[in-house]
N, CA, C and O of each residue as an XYZ file, in Angstrom:
356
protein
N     -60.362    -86.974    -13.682
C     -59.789    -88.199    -13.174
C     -60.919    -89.062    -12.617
O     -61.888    -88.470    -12.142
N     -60.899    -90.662    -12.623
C     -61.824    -91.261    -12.724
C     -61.766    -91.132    -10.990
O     -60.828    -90.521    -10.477
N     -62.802    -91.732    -10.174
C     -62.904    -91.466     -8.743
C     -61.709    -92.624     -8.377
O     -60.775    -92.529     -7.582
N     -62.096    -93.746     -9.259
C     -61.342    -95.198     -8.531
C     -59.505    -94.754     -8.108
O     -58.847    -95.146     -7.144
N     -59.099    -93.845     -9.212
C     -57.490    -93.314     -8.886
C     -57.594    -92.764     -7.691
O     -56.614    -92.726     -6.947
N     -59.072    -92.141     -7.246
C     -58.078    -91.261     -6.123
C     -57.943    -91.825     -4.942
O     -58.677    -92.764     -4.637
N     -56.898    -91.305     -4.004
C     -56.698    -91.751     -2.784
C     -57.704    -91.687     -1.954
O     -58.342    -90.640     -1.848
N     -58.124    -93.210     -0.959
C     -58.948    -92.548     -0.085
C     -59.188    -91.873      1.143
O     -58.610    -92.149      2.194
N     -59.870    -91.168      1.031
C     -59.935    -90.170      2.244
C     -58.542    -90.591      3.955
O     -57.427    -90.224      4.326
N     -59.261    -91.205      4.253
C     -58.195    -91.616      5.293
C     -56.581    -91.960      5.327
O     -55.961    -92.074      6.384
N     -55.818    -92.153      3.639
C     -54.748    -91.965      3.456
C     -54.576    -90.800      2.946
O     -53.396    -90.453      2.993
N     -55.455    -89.862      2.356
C     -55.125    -88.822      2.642
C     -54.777    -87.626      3.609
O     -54.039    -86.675      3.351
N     -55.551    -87.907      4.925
C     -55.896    -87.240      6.379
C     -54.376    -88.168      6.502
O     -53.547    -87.414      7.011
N     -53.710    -89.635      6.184
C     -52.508    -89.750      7.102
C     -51.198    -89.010      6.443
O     -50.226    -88.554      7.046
N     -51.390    -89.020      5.379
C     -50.210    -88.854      4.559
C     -50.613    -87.252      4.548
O     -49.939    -86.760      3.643
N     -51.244    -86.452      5.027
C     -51.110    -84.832      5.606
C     -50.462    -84.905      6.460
O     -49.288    -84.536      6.488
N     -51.305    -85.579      7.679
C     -50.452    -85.587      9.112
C     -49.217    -85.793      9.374
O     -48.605    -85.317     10.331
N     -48.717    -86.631      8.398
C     -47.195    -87.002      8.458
C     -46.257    -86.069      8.002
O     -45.237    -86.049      8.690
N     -46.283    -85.154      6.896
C     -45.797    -84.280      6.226
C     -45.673    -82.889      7.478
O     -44.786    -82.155      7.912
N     -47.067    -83.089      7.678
C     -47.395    -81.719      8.953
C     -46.222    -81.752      9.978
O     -45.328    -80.940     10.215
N     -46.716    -83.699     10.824
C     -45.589    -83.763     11.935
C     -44.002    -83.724     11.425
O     -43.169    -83.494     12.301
N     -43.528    -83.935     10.052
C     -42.282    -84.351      9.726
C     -41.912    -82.642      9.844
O     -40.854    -82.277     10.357
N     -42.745    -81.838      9.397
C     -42.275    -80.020      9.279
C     -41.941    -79.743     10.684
O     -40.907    -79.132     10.956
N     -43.024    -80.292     11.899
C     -42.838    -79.806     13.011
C     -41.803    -80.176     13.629
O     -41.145    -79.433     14.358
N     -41.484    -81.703     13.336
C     -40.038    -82.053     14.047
C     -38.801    -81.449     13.077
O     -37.755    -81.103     13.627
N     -38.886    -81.383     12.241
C     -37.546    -80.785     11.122
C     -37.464    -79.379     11.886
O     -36.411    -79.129     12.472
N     -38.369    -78.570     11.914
C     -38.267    -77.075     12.850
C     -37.951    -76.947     14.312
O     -37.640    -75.897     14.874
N     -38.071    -78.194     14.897
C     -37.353    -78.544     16.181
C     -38.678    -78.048     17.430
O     -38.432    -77.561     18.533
N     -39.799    -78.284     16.977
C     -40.861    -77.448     17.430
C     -40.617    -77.855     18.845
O     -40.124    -78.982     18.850
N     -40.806    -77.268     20.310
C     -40.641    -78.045     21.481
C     -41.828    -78.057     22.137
O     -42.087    -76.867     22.316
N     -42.617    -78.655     22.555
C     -43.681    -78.818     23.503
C     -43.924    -79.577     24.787
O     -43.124    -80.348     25.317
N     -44.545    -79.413     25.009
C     -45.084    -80.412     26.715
C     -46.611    -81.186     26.081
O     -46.910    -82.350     26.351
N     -47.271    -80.469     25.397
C     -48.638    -80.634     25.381
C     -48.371    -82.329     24.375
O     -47.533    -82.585     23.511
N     -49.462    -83.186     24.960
C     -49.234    -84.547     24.574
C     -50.076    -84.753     23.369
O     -50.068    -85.784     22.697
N     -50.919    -83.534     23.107
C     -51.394    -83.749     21.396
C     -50.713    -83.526     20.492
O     -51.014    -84.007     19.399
N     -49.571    -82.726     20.638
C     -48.938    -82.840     19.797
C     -47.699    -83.576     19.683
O     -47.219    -83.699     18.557
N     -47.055    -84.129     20.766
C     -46.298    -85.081     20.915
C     -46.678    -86.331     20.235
O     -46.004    -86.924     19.392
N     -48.002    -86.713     20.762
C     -48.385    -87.783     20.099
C     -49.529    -87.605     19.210
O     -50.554    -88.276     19.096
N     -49.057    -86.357     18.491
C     -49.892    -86.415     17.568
C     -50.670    -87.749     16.113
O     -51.737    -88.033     15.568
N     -49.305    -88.119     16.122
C     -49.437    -88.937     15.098
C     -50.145    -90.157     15.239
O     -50.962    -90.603     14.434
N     -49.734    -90.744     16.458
C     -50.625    -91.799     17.268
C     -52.462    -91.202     17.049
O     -53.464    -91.390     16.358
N     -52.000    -90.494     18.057
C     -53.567    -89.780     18.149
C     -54.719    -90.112     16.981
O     -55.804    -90.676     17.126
N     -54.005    -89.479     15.581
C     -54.330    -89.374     14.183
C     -54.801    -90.434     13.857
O     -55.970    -90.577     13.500
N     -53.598    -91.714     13.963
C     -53.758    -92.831     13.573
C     -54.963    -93.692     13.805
O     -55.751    -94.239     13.034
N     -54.838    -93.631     15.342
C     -55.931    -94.123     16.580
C     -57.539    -93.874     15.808
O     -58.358    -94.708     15.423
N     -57.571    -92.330     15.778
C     -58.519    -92.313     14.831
C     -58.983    -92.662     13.571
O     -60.119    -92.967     13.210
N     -58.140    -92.592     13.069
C     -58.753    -93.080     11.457
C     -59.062    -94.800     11.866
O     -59.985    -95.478     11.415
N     -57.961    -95.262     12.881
C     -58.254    -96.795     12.572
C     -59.748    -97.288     12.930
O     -60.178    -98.410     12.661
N     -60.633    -96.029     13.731
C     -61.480    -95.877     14.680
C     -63.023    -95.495     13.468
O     -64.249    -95.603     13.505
N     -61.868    -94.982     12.427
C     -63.196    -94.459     11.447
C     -63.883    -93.204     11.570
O     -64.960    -92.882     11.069
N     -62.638    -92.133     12.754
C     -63.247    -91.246     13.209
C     -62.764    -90.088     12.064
O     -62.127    -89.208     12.644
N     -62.865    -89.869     10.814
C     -62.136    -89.602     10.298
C     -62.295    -87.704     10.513
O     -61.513    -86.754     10.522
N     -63.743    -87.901     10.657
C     -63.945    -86.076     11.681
C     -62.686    -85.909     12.520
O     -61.649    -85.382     12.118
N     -62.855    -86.320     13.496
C     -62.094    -86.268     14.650
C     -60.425    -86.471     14.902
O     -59.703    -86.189     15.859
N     -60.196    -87.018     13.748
C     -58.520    -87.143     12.859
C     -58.456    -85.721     12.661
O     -57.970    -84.950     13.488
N     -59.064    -85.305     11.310
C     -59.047    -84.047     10.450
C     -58.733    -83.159     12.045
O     -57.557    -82.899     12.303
N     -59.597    -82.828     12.830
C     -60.424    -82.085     14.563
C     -58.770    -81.736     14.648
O     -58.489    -80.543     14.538
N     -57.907    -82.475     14.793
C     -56.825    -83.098     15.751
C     -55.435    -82.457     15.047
O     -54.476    -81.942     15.621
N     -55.662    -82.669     13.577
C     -54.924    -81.686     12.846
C     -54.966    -80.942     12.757
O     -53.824    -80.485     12.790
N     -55.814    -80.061     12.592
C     -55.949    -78.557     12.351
C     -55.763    -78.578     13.732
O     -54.661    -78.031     13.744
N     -56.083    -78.863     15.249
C     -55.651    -78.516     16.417
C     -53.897    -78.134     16.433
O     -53.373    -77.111     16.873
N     -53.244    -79.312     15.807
C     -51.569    -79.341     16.047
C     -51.316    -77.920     15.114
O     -50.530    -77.118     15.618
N     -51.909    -77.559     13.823
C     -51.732    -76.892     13.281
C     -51.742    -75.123     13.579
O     -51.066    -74.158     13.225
N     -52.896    -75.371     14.414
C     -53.143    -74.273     15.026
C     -52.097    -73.597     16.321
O     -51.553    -72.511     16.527
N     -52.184    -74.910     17.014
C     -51.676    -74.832     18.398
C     -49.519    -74.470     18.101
O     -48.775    -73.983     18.951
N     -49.243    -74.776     17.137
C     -47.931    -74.256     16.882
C     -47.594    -72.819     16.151
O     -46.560    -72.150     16.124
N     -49.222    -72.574     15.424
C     -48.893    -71.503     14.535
C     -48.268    -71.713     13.213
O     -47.704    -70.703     12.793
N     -48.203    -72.922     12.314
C     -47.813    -73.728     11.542
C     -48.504    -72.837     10.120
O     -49.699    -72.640      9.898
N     -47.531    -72.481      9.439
C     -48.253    -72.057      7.902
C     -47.829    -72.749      6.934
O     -46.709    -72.851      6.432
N     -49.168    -73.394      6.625
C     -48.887    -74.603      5.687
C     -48.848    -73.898      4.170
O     -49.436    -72.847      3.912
N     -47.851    -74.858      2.970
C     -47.715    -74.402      1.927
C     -49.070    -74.613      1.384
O     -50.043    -75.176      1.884
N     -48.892    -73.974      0.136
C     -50.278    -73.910     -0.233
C     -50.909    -75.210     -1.031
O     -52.130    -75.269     -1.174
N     -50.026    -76.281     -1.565
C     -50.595    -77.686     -1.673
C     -50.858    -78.435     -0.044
O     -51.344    -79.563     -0.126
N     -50.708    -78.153      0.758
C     -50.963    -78.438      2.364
C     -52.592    -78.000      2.579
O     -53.491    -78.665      3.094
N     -52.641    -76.562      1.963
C     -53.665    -75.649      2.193
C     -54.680    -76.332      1.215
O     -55.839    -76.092      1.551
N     -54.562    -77.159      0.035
C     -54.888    -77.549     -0.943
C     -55.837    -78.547      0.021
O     -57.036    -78.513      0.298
N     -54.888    -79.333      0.353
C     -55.174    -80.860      0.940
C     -56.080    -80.466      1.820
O     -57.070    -81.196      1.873
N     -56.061    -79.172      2.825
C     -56.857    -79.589      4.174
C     -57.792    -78.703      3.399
O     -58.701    -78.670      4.229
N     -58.225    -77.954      2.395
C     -59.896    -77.659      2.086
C     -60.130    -78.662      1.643
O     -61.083    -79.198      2.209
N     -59.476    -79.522      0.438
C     -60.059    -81.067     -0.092
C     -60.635    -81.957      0.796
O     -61.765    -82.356      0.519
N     -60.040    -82.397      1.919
C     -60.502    -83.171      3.191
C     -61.602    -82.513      3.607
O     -62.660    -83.137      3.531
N     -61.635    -80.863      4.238
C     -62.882    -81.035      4.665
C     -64.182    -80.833      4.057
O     -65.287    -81.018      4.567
N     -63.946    -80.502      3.113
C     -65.346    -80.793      1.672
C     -65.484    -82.017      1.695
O     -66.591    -82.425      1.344
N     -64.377    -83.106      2.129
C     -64.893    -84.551      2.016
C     -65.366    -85.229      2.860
O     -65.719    -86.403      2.746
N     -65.429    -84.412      3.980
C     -65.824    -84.988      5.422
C     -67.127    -84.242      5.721
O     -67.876    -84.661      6.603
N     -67.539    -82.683      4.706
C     -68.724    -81.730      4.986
C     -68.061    -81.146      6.017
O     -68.820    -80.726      6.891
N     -67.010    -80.993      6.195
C     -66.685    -79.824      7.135
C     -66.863    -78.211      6.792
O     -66.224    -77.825      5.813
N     -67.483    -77.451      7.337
C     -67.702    -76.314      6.849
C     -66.911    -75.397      7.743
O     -66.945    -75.540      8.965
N     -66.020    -74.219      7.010
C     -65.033    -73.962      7.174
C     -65.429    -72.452      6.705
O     -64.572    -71.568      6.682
């Protein structure tokens, strides 16, 4: 696939996050902690910021911090992102 089709990076990091937060609220997840409440903000804040490290940082945090097992096109997406950011994993 030519590069110009693919999505770029930062709608990819949103359109994870959203899928992520839409699983966590569909499961009724309950918390206090305000990263993950406002996770999505958070996310957003960043990318609009260009922090796109620190987006990715923030997801895998919510991800972690619930115990969340992502399907394996989820699992797909977050090694793709961080090979695209040089995250070493």
């Amino acid at each position: 696939m030519l590069d110009i089709f693919k999505k770029p990076i930062k709608k990819e990091i949103a359109e994870l996050s959203n899928q992520i937060l839409n699983v966590i609220v569909k499961n009724g997840f309950e918390t206090d902690s305000c990263g993950i409440k406002d996770g999505n903000e958070i996310i957003a804040e960043y990318l609009t910021q260009n922090e796109l490290g620190l987006a990715y940082e923030h997801l895998e945090y919510m991800i972690s911090e619930i115990e969340l097992n992502l399907d394996s096109e989820q699992t797909k997406k977050m090694i793709f992102i961080a090979e695209k950011l040089g995250i070493k994993k």
